[in-house]
N, CA, C and O atoms as a Tinker XYZ file with bonds, in Angstrom:
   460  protein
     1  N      2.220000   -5.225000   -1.462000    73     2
     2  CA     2.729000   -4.322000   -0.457000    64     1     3
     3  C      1.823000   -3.093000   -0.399000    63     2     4     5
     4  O      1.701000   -2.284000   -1.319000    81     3
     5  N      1.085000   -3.029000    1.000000    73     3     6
     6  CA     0.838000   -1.760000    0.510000    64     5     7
     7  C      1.748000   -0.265000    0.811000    63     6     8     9
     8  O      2.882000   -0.432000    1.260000    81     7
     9  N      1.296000    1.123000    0.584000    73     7    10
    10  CA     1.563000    2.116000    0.386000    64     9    11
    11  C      1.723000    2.948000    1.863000    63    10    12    13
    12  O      0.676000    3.019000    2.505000    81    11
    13  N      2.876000    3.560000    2.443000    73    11    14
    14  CA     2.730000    4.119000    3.515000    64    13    15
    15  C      3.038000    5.778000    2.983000    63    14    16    17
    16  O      3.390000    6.234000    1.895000    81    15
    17  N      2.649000    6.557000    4.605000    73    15    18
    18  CA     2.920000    7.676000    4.250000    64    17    19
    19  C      4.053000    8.109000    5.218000    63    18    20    21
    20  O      3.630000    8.145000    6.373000    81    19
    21  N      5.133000    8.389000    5.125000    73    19    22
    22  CA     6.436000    9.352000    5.806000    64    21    23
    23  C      6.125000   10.356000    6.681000    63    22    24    25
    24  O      5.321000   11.213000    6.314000    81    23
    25  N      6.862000   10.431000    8.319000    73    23    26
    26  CA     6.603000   11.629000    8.648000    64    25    27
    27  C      7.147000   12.891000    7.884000    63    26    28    29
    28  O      6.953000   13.961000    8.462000    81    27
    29  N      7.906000   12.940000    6.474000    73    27    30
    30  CA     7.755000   14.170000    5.725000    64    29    31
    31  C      6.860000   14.399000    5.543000    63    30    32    33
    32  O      6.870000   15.591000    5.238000    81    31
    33  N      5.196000   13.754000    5.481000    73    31    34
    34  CA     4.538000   14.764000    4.825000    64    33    35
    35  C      4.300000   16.087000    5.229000    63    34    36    37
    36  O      4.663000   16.519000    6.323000    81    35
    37  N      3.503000   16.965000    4.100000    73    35    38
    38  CA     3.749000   18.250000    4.726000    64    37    39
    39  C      1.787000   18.952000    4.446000    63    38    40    41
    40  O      1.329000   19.991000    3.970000    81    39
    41  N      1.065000   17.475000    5.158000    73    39    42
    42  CA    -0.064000   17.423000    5.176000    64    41    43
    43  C     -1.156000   18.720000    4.490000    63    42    44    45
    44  O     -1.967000   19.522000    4.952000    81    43
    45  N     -0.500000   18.285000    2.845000    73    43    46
    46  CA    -1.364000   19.052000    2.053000    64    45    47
    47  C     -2.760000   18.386000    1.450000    63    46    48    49
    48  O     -3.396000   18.815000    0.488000    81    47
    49  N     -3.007000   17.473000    2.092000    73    47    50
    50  CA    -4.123000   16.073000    1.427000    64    49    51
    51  C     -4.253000   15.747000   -0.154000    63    50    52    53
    52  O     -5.292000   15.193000   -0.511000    81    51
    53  N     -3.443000   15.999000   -0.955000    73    51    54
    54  CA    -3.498000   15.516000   -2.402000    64    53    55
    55  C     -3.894000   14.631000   -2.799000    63    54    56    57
    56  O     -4.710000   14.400000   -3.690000    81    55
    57  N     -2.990000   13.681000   -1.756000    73    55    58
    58  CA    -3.062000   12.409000   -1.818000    64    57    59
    59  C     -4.958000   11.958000   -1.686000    63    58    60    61
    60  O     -5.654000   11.512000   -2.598000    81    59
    61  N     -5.332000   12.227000   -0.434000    73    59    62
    62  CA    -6.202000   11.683000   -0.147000    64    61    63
    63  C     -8.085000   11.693000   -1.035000    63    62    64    65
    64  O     -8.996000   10.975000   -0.622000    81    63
    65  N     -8.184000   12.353000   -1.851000    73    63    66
    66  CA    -9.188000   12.378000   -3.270000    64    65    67
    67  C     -8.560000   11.560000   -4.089000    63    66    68    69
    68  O     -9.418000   11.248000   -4.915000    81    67
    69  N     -7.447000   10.957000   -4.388000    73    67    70
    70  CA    -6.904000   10.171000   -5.102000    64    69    71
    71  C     -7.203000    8.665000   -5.180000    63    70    72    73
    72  O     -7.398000    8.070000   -6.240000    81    71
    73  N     -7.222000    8.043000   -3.827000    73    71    74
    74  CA    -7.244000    6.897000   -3.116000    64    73    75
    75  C     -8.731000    6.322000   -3.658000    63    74    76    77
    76  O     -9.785000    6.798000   -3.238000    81    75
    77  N     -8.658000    4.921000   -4.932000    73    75    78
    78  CA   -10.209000    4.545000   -5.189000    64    77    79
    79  C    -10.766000    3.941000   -3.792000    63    78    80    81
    80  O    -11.982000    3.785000   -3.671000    81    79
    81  N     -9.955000    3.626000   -2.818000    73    79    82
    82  CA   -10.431000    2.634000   -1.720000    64    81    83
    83  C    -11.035000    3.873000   -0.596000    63    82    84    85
    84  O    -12.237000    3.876000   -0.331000    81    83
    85  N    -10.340000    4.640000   -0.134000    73    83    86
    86  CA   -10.616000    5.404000    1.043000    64    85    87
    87  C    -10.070000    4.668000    2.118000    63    86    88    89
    88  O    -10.635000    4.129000    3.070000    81    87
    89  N     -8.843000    4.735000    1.799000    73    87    90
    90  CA    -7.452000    3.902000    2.189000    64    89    91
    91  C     -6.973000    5.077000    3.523000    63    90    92    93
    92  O     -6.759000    4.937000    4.728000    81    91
    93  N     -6.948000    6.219000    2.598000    73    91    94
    94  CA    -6.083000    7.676000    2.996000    64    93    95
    95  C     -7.179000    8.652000    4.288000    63    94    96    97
    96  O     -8.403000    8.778000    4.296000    81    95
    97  N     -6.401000    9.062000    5.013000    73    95    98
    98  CA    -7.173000    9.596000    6.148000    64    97    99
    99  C     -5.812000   10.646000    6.504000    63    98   100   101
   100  O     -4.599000   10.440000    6.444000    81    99
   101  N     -6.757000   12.060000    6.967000    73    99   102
   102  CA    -5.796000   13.303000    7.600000    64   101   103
   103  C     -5.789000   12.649000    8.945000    63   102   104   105
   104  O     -6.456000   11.623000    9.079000    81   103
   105  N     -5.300000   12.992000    9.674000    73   103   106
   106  CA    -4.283000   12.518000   11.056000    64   105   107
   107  C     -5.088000   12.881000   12.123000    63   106   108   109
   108  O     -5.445000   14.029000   12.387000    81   107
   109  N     -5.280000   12.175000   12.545000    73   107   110
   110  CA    -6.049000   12.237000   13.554000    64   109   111
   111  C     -7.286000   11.677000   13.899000    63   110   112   113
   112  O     -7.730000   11.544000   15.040000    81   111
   113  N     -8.028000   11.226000   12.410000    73   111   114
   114  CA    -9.081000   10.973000   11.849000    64   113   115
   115  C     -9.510000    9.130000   11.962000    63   114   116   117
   116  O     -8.832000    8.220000   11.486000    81   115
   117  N    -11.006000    8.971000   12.841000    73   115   118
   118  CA   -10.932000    7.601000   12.856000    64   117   119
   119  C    -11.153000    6.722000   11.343000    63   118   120   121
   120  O    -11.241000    7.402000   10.321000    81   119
   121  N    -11.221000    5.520000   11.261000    73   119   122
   122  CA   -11.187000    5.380000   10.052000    64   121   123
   123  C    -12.124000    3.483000   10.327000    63   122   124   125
   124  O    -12.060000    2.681000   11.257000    81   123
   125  N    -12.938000    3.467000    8.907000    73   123   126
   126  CA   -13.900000    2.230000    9.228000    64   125   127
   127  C    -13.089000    1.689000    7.838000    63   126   128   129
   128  O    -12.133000    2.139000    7.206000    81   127
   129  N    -14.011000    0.418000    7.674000    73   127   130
   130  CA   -13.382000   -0.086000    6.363000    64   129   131
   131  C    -14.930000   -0.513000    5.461000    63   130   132   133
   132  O    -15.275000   -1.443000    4.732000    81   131
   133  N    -15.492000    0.582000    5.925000    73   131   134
   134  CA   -16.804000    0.438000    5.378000    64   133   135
   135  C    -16.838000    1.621000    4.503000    63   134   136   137
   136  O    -17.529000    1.743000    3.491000    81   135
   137  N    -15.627000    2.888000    5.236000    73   135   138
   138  CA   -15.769000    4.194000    4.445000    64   137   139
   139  C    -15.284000    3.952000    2.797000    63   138   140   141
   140  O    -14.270000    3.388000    2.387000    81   139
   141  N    -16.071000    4.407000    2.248000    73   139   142
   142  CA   -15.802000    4.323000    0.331000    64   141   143
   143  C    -15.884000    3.233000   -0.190000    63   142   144   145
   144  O    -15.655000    3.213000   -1.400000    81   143
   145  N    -16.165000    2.184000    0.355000    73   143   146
   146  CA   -16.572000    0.920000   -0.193000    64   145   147
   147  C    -17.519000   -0.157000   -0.008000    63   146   148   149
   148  O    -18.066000    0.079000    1.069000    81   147
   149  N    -17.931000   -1.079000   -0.437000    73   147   150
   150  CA   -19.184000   -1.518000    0.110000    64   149   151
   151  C    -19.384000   -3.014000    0.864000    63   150   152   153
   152  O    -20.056000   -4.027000    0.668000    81   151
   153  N    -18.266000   -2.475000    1.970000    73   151   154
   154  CA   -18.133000   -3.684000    2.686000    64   153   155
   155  C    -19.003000   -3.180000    3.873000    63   154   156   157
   156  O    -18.842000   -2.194000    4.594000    81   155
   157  N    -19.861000   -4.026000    3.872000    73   155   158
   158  CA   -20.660000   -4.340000    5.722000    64   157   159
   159  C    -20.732000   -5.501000    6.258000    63   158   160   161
   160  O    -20.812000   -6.413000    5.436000    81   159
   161  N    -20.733000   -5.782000    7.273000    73   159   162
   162  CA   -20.509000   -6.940000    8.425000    64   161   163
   163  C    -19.274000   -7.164000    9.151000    63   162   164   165
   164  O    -18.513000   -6.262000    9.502000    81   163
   165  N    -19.130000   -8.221000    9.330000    73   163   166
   166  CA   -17.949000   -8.878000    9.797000    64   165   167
   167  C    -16.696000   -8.590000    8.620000    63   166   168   169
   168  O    -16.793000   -8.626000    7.394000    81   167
   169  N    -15.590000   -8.317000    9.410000    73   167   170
   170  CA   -14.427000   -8.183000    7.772000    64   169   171
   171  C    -12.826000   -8.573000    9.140000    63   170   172   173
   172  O    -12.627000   -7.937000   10.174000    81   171
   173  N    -11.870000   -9.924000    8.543000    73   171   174
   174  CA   -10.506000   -9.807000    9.240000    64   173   175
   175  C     -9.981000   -8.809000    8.379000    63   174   176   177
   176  O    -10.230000   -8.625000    7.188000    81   175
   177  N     -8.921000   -7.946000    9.434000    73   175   178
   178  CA    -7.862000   -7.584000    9.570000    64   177   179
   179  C     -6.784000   -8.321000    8.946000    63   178   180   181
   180  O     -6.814000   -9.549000    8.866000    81   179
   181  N     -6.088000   -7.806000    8.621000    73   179   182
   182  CA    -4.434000   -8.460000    7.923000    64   181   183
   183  C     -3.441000   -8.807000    9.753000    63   182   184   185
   184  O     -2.486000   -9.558000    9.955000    81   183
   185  N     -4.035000   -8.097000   10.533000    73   183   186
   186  CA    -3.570000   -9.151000   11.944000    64   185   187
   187  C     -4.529000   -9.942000   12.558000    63   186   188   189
   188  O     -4.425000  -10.400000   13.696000    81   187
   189  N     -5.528000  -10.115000   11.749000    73   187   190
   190  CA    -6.522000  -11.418000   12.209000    64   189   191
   191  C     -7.542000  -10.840000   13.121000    63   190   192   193
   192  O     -8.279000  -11.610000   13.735000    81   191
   193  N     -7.648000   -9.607000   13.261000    73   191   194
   194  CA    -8.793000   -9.213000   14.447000    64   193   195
   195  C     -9.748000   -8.837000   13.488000    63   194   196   197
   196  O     -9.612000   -8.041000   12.559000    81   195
   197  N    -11.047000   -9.712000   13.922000    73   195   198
   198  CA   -12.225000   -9.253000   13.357000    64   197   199
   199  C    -12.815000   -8.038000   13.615000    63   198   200   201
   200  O    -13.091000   -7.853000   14.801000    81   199
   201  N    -13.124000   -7.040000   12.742000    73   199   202
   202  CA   -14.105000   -5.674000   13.112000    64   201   203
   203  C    -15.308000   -6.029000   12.431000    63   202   204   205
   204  O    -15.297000   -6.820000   11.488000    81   203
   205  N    -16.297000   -5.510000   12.841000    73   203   206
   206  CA   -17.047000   -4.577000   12.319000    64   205   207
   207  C    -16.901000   -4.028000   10.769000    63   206   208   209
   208  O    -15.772000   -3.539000   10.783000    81   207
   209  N    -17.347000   -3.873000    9.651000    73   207   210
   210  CA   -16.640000   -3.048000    8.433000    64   209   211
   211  C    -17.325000   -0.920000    8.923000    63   210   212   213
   212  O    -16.850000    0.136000    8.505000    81   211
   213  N    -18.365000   -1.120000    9.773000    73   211   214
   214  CA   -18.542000    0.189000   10.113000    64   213   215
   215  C    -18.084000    0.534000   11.124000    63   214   216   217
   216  O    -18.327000    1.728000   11.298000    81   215
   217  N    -17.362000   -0.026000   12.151000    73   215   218
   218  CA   -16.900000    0.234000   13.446000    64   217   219
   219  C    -15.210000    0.716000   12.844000    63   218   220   221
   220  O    -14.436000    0.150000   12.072000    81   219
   221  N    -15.115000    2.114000   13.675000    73   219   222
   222  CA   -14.619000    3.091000   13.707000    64   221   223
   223  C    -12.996000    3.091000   14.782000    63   222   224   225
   224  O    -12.910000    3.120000   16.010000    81   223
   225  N    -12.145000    3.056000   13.977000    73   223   226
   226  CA   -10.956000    2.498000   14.551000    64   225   227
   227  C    -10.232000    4.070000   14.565000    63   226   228   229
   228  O    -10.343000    5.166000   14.015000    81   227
   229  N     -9.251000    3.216000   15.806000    73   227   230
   230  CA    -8.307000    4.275000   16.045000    64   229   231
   231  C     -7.297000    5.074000   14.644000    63   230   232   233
   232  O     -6.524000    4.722000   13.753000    81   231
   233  N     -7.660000    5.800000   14.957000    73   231   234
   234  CA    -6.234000    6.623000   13.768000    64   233   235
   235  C     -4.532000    6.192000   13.869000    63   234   236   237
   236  O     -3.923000    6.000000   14.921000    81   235
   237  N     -4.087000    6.121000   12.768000    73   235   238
   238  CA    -3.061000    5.459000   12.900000    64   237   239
   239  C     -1.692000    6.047000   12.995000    63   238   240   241
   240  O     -0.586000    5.540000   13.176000    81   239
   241  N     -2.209000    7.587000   12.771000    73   239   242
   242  CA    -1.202000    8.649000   13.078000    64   241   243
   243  C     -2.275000   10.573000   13.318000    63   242   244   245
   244  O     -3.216000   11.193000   12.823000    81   243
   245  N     -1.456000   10.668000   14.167000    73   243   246
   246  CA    -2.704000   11.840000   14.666000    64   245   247
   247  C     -1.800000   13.013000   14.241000    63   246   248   249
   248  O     -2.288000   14.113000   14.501000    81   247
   249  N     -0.387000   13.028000   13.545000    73   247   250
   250  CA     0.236000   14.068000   13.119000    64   249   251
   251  C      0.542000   14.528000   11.904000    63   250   252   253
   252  O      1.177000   15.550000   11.641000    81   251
   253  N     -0.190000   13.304000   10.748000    73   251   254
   254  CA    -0.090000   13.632000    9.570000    64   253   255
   255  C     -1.009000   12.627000    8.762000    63   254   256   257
   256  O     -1.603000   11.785000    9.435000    81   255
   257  N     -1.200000   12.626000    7.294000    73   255   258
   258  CA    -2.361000   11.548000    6.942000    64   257   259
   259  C     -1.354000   10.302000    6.856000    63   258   260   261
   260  O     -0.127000   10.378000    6.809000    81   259
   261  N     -2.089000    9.212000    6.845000    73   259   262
   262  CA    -1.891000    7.783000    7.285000    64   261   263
   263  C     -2.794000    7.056000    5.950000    63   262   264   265
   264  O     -3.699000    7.680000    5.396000    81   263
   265  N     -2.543000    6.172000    5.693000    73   263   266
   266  CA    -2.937000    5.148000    4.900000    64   265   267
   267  C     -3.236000    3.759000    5.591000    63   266   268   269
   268  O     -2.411000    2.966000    6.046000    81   267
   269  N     -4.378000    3.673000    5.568000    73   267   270
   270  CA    -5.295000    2.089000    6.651000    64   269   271
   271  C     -4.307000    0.992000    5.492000    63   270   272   273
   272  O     -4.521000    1.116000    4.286000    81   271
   273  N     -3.500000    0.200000    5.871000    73   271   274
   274  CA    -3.190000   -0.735000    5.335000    64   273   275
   275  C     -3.873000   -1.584000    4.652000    63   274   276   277
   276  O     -3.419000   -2.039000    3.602000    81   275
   277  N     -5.238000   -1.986000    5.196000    73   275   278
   278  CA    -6.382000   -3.089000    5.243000    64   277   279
   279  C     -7.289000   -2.584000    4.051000    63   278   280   281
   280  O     -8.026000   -3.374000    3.461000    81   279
   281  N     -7.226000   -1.457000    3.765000    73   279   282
   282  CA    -7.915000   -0.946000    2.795000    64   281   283
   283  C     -6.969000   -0.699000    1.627000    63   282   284   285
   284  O     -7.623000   -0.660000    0.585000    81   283
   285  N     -5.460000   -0.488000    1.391000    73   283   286
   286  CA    -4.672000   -0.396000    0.187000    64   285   287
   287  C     -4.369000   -1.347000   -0.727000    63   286   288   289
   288  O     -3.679000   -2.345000   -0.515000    81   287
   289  N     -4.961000   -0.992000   -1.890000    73   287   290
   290  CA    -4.334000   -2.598000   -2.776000    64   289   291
   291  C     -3.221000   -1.708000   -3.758000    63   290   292   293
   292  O     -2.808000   -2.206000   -4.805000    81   291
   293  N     -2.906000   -0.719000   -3.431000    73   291   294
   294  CA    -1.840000   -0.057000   -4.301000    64   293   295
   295  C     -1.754000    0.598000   -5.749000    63   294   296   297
   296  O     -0.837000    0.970000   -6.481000    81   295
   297  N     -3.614000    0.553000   -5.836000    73   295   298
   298  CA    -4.156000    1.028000   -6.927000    64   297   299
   299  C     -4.235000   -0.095000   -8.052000    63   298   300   301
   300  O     -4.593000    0.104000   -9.213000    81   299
   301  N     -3.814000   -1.381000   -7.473000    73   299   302
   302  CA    -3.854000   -2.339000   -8.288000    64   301   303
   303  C     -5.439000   -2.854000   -8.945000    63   302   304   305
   304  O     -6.397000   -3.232000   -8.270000    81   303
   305  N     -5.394000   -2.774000   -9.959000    73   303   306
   306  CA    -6.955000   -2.965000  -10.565000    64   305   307
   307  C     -7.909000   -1.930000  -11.038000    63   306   308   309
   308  O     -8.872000   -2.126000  -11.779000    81   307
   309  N     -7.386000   -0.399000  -10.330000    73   307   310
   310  CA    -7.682000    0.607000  -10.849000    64   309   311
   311  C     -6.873000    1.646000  -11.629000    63   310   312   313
   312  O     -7.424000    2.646000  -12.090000    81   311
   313  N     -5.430000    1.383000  -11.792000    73   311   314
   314  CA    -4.644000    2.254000  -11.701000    64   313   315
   315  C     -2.983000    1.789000  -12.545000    63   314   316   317
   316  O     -2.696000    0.615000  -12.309000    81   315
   317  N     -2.194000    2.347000  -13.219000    73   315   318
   318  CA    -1.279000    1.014000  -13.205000    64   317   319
   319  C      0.266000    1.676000  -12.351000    63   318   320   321
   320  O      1.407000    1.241000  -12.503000    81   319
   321  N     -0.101000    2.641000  -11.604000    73   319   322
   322  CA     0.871000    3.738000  -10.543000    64   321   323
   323  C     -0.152000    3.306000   -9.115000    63   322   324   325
   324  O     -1.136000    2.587000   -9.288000    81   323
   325  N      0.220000    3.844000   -7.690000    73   323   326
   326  CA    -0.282000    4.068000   -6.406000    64   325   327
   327  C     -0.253000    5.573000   -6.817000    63   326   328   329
   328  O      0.777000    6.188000   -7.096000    81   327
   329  N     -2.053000    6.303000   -6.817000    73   327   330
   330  CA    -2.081000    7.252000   -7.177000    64   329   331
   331  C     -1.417000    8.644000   -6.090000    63   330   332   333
   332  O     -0.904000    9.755000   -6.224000    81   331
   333  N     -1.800000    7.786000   -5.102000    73   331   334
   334  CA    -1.050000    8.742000   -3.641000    64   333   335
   335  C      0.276000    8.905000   -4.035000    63   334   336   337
   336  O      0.587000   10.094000   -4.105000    81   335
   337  N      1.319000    7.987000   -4.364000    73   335   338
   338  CA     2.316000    8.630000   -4.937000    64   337   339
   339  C      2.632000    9.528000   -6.161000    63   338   340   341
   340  O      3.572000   10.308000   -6.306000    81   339
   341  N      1.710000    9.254000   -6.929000    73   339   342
   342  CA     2.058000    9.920000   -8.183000    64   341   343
   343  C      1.574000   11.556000   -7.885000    63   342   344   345
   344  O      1.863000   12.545000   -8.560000    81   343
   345  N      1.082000   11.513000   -7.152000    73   343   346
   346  CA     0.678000   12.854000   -6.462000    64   345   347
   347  C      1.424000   13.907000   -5.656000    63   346   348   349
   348  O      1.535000   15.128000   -5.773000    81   347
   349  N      1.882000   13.037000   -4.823000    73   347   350
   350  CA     2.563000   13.447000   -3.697000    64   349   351
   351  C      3.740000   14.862000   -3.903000    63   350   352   353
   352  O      4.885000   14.570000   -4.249000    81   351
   353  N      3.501000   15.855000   -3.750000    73   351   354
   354  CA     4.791000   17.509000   -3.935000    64   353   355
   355  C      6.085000   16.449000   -3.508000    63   354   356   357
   356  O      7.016000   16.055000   -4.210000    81   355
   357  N      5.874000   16.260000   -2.587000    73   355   358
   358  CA     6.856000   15.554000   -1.461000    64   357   359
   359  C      7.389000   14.187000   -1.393000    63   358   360   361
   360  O      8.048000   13.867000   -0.404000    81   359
   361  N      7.204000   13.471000   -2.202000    73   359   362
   362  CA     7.374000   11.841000   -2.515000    64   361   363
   363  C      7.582000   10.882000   -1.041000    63   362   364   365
   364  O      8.307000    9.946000   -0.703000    81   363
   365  N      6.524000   11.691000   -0.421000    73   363   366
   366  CA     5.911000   10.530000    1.216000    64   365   367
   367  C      5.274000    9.570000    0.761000    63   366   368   369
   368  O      4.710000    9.205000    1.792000    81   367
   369  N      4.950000    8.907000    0.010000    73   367   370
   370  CA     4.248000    8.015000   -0.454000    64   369   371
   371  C      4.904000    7.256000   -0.869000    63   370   372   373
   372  O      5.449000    7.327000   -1.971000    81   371
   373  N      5.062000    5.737000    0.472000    73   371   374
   374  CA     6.409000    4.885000   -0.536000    64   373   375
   375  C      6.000000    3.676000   -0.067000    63   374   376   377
   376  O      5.120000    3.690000    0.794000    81   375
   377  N      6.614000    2.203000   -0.588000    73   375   378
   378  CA     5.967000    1.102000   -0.385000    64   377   379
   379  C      6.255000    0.863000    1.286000    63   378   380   381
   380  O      7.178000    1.372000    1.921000    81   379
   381  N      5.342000    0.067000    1.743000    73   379   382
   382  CA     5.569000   -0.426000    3.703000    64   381   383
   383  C      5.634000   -1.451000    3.879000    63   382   384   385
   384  O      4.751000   -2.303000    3.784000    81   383
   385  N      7.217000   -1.600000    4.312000    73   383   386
   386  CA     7.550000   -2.661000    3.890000    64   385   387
   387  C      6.734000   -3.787000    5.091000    63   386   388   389
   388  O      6.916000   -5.004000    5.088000    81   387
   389  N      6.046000   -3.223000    5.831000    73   387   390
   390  CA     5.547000   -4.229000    7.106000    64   389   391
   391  C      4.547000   -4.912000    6.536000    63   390   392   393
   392  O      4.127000   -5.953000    7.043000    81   391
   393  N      3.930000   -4.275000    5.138000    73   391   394
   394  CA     2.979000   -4.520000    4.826000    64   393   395
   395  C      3.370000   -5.649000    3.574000    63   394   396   397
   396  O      2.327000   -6.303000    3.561000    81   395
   397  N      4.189000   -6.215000    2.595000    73   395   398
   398  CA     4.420000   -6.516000    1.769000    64   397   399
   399  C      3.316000   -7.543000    1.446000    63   398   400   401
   400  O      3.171000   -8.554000    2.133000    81   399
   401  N      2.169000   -7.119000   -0.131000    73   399   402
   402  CA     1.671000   -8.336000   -0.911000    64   401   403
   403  C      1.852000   -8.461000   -2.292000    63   402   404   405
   404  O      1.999000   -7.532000   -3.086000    81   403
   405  N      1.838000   -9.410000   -2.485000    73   403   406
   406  CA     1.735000   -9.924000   -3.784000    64   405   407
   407  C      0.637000   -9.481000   -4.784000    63   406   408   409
   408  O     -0.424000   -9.911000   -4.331000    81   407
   409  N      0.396000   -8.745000   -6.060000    73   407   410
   410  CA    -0.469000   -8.773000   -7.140000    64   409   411
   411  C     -1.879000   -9.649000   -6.718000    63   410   412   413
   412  O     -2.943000   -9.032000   -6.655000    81   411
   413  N     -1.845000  -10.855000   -6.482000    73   411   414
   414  CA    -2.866000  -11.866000   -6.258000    64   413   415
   415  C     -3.750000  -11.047000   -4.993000    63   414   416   417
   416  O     -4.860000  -10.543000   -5.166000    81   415
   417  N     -2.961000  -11.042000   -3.649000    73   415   418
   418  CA    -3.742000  -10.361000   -2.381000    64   417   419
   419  C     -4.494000   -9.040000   -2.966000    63   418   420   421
   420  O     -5.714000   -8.907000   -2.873000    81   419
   421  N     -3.629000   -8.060000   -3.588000    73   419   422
   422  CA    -4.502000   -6.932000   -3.270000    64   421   423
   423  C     -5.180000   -6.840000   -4.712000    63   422   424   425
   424  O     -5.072000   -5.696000   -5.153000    81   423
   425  N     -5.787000   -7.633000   -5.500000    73   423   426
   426  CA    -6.449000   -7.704000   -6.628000    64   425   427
   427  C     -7.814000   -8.035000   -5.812000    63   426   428   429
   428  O     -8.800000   -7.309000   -5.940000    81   427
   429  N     -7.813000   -9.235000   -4.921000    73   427   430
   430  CA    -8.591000  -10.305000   -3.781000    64   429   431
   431  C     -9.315000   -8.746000   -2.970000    63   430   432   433
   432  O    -10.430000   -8.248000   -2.815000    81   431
   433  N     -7.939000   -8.444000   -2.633000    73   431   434
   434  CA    -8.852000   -7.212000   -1.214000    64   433   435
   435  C     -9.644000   -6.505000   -2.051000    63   434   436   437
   436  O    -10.846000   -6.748000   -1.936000    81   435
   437  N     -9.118000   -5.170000   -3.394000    73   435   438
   438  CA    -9.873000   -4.586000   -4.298000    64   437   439
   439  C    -11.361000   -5.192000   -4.618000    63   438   440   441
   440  O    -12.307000   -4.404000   -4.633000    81   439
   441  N    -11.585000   -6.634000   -4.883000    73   439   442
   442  CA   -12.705000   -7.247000   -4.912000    64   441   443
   443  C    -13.642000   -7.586000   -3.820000    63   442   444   445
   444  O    -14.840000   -7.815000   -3.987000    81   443
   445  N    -12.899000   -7.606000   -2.480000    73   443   446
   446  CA   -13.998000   -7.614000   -1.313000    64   445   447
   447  C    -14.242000   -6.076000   -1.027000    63   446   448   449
   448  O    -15.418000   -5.881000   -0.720000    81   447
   449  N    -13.641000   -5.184000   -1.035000    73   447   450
   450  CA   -13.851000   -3.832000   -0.634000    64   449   451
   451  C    -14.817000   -3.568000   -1.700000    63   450   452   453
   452  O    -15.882000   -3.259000   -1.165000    81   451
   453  N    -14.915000   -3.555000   -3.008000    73   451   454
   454  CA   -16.034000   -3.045000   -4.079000    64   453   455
   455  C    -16.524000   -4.486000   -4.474000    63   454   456   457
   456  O    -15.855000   -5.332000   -5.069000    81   455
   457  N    -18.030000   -4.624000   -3.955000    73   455   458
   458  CA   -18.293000   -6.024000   -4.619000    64   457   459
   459  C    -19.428000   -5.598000   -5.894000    63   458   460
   460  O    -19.869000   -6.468000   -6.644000    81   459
């Protein structure tokens, strides 16, 4: 599953130096899946649309920071908490549920994002 962020936050970016992926983005902000990791070329989406790993996607909330789904493995492999939560003043940092994976997926993603 990965990690979403609540419209409580109270967009202090804590969270976002935390994130080993570069998952986390302030609001408004486009976001690649090339940023902080060393994916280039072709990369699917978790809804099956192929990007670009440097092509520059819409922001996913322009009123507070957002977490790229496609990039969260929940700190799994680096971490044994989601450091965005353990951070958080405000406890906006909670599982999404749209997003739900298993240990196995985001161990898999962690390994294509840092090869």
């Amino acid at each position: 599953m990965a990690i979403m962020i609540t419209d409580e936050c109270i967009n202090c970016g804590a969270c976002e130096p935390e994130c080993p992926n570069n998952a986390i983005y302030e609001g408004g902000v486009e976001w690649a899946m090339s940023d902080g990791t060393s994916l280039t070329g072709s990369y699917t989406l978790g809804d099956g649309k192929v990007v670009d790993a440097e092509e520059q996607n819409d922001p996913i909330s322009d009123d507070f920071y957002y977490i790229t789904p496609d990039k969260c493995t929940e700190c799994v492999g680096f971490h044994e908490e989601p450091q965005c939560a353990a951070v958080c003043p405000v406890d906006c940092c909670v599982p999404d549920p749209n997003h739900e994976e298993g240990e196995e997926v985001l161990l898999a993603r962690k390994d294509r994002l840092h090869l």
